[in-house]
C-alpha positions as CSV (number, residue, x, y, z in Angstrom):
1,X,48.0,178.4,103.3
2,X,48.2,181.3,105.4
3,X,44.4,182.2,105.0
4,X,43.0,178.7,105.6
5,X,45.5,179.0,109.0
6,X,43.5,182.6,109.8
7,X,40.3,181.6,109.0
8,X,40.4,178.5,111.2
9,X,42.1,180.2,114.0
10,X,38.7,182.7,114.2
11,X,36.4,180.4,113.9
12,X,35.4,180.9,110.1
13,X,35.1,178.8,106.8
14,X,38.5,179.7,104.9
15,X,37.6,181.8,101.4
16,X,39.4,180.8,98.3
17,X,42.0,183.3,98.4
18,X,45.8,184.0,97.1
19,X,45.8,186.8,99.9
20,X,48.1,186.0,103.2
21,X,46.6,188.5,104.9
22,X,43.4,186.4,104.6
23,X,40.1,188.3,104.7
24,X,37.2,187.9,103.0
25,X,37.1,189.9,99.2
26,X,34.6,192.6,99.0
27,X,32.1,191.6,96.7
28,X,30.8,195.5,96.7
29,X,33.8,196.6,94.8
30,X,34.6,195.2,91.8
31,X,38.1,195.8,89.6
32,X,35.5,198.1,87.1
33,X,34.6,199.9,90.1
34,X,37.9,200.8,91.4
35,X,38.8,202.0,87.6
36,X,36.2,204.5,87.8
37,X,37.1,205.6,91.4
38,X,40.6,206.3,90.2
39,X,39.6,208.1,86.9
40,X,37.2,210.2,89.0
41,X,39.8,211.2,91.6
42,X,43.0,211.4,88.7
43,X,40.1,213.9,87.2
44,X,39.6,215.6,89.9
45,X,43.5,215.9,90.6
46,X,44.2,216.6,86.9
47,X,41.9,220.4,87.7
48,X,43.5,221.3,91.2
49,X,45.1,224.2,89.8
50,X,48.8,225.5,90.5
51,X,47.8,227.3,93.5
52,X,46.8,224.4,96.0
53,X,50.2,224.2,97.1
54,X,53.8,224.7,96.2
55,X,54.4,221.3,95.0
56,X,51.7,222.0,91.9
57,X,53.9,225.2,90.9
58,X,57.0,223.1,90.9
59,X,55.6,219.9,89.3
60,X,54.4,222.2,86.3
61,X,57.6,224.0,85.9
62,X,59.5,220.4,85.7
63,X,56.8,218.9,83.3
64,X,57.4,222.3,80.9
65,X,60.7,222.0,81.3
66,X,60.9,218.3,80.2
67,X,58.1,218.5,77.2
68,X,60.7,221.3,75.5
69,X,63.6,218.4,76.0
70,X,64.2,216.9,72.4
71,X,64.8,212.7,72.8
72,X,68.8,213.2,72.0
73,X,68.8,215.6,74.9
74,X,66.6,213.6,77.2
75,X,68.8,210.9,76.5
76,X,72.1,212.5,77.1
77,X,70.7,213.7,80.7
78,X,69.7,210.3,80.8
79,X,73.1,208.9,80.5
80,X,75.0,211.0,83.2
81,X,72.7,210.4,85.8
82,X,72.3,208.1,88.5
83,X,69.3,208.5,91.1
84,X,68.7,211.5,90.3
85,X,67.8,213.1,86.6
86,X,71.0,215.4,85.4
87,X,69.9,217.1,82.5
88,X,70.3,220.7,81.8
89,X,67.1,221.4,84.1
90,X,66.4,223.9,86.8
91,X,65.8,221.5,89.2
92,X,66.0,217.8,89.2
93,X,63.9,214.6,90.2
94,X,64.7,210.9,90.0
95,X,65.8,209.1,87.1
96,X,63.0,207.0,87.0
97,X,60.4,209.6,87.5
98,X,62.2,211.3,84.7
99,X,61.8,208.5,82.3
100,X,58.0,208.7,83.0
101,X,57.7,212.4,83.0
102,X,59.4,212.0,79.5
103,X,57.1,209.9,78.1
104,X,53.9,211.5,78.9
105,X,55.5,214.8,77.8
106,X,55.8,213.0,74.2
107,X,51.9,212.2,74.3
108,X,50.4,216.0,75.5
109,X,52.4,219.0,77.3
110,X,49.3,220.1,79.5
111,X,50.2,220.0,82.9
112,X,46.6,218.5,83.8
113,X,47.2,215.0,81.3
114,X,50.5,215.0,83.8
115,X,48.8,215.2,87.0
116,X,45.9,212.9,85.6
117,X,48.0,210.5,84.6
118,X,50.2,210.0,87.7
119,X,47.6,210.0,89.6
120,X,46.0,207.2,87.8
121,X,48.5,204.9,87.5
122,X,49.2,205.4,91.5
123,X,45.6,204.3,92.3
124,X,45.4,202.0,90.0
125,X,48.4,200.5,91.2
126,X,47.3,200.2,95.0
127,X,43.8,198.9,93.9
128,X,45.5,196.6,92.5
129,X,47.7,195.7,95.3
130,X,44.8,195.8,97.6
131,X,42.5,193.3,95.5
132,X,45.6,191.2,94.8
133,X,45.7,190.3,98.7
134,X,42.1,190.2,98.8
135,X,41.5,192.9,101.4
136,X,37.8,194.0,102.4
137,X,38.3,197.5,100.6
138,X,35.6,199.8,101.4
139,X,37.2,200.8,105.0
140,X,40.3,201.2,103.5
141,X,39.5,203.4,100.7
142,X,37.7,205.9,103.4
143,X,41.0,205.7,105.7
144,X,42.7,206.7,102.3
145,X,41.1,209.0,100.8
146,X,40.5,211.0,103.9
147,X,44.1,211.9,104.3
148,X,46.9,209.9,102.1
149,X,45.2,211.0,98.5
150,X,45.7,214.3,99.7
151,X,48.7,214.0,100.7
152,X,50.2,211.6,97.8
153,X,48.2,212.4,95.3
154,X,47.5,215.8,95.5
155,X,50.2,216.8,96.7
156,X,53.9,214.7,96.6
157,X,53.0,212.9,93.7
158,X,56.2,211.2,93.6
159,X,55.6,209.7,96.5
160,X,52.5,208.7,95.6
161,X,53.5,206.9,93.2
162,X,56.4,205.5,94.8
163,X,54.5,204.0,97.8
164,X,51.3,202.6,95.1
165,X,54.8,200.4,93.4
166,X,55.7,200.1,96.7
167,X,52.4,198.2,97.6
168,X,52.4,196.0,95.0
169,X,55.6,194.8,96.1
170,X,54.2,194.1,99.7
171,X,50.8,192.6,97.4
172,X,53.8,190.4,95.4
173,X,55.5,189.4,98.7
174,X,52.3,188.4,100.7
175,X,50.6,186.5,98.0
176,X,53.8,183.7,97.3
177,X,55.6,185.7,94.6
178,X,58.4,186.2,97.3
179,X,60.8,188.7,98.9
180,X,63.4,188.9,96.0
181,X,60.3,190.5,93.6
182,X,58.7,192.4,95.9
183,X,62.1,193.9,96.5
184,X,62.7,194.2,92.5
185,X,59.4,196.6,92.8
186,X,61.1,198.6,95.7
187,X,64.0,199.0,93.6
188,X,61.5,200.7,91.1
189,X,60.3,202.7,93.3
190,X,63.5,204.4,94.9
191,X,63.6,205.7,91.1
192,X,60.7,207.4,91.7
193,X,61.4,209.2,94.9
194,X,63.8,207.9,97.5
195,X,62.2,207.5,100.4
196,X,61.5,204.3,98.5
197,X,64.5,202.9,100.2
198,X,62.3,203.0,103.6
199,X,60.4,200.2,102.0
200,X,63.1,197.1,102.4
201,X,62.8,196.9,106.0
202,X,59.1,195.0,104.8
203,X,60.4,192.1,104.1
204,X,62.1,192.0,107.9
205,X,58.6,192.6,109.0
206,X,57.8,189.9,106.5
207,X,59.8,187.0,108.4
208,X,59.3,188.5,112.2
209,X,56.3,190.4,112.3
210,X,55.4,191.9,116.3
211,X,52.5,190.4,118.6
212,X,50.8,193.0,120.6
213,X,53.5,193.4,123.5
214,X,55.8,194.1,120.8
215,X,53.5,196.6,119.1
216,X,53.2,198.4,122.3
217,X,57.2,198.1,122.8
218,X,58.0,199.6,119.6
219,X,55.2,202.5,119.4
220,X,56.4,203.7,123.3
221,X,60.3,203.3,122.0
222,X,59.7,205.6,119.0
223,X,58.0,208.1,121.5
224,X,60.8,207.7,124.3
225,X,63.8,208.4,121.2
226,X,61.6,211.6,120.0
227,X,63.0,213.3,123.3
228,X,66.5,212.9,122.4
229,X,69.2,214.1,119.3
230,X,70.0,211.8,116.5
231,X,71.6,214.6,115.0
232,X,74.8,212.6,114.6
233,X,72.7,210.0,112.7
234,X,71.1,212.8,110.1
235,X,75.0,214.3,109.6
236,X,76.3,210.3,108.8
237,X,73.2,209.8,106.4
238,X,74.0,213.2,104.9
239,X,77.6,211.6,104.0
240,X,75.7,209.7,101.9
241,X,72.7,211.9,100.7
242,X,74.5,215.1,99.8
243,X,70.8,216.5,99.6
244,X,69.3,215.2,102.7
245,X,72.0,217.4,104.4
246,X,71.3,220.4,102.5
247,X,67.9,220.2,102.9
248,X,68.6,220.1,107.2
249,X,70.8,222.9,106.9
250,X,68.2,225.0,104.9
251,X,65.0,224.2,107.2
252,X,67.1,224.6,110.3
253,X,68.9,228.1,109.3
254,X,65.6,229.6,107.8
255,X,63.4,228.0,110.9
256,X,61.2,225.3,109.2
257,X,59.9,222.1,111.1
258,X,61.8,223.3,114.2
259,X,59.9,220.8,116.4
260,X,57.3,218.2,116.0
261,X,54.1,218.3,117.1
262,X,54.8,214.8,119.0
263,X,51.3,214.1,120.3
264,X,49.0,216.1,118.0
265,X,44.9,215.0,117.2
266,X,45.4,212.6,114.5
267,X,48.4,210.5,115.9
268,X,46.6,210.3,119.4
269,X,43.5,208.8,117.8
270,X,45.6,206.7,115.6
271,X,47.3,205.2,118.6
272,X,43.5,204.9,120.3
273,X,42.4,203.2,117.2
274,X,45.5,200.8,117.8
275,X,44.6,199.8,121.5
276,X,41.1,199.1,121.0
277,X,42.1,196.5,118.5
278,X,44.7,195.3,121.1
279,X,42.4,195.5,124.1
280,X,39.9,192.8,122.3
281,X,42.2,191.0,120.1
282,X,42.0,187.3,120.7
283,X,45.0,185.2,122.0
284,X,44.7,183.3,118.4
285,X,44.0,186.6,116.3
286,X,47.4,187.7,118.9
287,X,49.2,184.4,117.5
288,X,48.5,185.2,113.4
289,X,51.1,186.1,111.0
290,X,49.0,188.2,108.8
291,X,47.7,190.0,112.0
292,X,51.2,190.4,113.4
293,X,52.1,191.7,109.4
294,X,49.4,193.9,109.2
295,X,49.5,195.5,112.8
296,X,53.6,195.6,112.3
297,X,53.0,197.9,109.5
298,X,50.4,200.3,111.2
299,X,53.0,201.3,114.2
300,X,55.7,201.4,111.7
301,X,55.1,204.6,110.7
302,X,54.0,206.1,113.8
303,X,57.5,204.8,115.6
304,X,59.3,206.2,112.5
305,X,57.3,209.6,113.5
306,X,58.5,210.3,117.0
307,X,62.3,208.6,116.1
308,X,62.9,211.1,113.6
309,X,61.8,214.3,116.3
310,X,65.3,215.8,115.6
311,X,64.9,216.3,112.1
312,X,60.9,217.2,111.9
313,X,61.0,217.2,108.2
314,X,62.0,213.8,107.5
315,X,59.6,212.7,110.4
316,X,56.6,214.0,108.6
317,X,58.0,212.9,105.3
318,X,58.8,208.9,106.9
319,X,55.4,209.2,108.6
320,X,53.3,210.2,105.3
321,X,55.5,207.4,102.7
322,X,55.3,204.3,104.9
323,X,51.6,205.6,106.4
324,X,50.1,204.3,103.3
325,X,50.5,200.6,104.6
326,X,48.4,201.0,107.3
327,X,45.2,200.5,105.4
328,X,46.5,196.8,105.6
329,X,45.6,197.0,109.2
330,X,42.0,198.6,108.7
331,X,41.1,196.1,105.7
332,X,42.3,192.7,108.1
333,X,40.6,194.6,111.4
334,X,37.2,194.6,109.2
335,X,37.5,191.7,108.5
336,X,38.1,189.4,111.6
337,X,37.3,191.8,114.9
338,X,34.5,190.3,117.4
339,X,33.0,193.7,117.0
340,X,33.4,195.2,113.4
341,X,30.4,197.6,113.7
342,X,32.2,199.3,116.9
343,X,35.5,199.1,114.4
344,X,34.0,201.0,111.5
345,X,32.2,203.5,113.8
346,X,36.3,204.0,115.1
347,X,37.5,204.3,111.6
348,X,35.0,206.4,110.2
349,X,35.8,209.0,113.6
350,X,39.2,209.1,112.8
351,X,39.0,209.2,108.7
352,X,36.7,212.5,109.6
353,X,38.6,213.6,112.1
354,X,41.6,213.8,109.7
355,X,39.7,215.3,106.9
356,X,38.4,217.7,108.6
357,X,41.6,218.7,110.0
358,X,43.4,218.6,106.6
359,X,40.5,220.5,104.5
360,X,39.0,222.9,106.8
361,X,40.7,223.1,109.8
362,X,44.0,225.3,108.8
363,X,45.1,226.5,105.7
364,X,48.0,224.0,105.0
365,X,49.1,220.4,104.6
366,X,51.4,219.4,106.8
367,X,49.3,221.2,110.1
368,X,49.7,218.7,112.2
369,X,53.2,217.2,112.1
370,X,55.0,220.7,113.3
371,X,54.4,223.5,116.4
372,X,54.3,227.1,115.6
373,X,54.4,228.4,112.3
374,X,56.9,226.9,109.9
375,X,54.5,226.9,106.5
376,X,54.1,231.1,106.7
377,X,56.1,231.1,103.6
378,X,53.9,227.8,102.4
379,X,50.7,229.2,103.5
380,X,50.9,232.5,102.5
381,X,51.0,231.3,98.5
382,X,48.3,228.9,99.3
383,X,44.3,229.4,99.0
């Protein structure tokens, strides 16, 4: 119903479509052809090495660990944990990652059949997701590729994974299979990493999704609140996450991600991107849900950004899990903007931009979220 409502509303024909975000399908980019994208990229993430970053070395360590773990002992870790994995390892991950680690250990212990096939089943999973809502995907996949794969995939592969389950809960959600089993996939997630749990304020979205004042409300909020102290907000969630306050008490007493890097290169074109959508938007395109949804989702993550200043970490950690949702934004932008050509020419800017920032521009990750030098220990071990 929703995209016969859109597609009136801009003046168009409505498509036979299941998506509420309602734009057109991409003919281009078939299911086949999204299979071979993510077996190309799983291959090319299976032979990164274990000197990319510190997250291969540590990812290979847990996946030798767990492929020595005979089934009795994998089961009796199994049964005294709760989110997170308690057998006799020398580091732990969540009980749901566990169980998949587990498995793939039982069909080959090389550490590249791992990373391929994590990788896989996150992209296969947001393709999914993506054709599911019926989202014009070539413009998306550049956005993506050009900095969340190496982020997610390449990098955090749990939450990678995470957010791909987490997308086909908001694919679920937006296509009539409703909030109760879209948050049934969330749950899934938070097994596989934990930031998961940012994921169930979606469905609010869902039901009161912002116009464009309340877009521009929420992004200036985010960057007002990164100027003052939630500390007593990080030392209450550490009641209750034991390891989020360890990790702030290691970062802060060794100096990591002192302060964020509020108005770096690829946020400030991000939030450009933003108001050149706003600036031209129609008062109807203003006035639909799956715009409102879509554009809700894309300032999400960037008010999450500058509200977590005191605690830079989980700023850059919020900012990179619920980031992966604003392709939604770019695939119903495409789609239904007076001037898509001027659109694309934006996004394909900003997706270079951002590669070349990430690849060539300095020798680690996370360069722009934090000022100074916080990675030396990182970027030293890195190529």
């Amino acid at each position: 119903m929703d995209a016969e409502l859109t597609a009136s509303r801009v003046g168009r024909s409505a498509p036979r479509s299941d998506g509420a975000l309602g734009v057109f399908a991409d003919p281009g980019l078939s299911g086949l052809f999204l299979l071979i994208v993510a077996f190309a990229f799983s291959v090319h993430a299976a032979f990164r090495g274990l000197q990319s970053d510190l997250d291969a070395l540590a990812y290979a360590e847990w996946y030798a660990q767990v492929s020595n773990l005979s089934a009795e002992a994998f089961w009796a870790g199994l049964q005294e944990s709760n989110i997170y994995f308690q057998g006799n390892l020398f580091f732990s991950f969540e009980t749901g990652f566990a169980v998949l680690t587990f498995l793939l250990s039982r069909v080959s212990s090389s550490v590249e059949f791992f990373f391929f096939a994590v990788t896989f089943i996150s992209l296969a999973l947001k393709f999914w997701a993506l054709k599911k809502m019926r989202l014009p995907l070539f413009w998306m996949l550049v956005w993506y590729f050009s900095w969340y794969y190496l982020l997610l995939e390449m990098t955090s592969i749990r939450a990678g994974l995470a957010a791909s389950i987490v997308m086909a809960g908001v694919a679920v959600m937006r296509t009539g299979g409703g909030v109760w089993r879209a948050c049934l996939w969330f749950l899934v997630a938070v097994t596989c990493h934990v930031s998961a749990a940012l994921a169930f304020v979606v469905p609010l979205i869902h039901w009161r999704p912002l116009g464009r004042r309340g877009l521009i409300v929420l992004a200036s909020l985010g960057i007002a609140l990164s100027f003052a102290s939630l500390l007593p907000l990080i030392e209450l969630a550490g009641t209750f996450s034991p390891k989020l306050a360890e990790y702030y008490q290691i970062y802060t007493e060794v100096g990591f991600y002192t302060e964020l890097n509020r108005f770096n290169v690829v946020l400030i074109l991000r939030l450009a991107l933003l108001l050149f959508v706003l600036i031209q938007l129609t008062r109807r395109q203003n006035a639909d849900p799956n715009f409102r949804f879509a554009a809700s989702l894309y300032v999400l993550p960037i008010f999450c950004f500058h509200a977590f200043a005191s605690f830079p970490l989980v700023a850059g950690r919020v900012y990179e899990f619920l980031g992966v949702l604003q392709v939604l934004f770019i695939g119903w932008c495409s789609a239904y903007l007076a001037r898509p050509a001027l659109l694309k020419a934006f996004v394909a800017l900003v997706s270079a931009a951002q590669f070349g920032i990430l690849v060539f521009h300095v020798q680690f990750v996370d360069f722009f979220y934090f000022i100074g030098e916080p990675y030396k220990i990182e970027t030293e071990h890195r190529r």
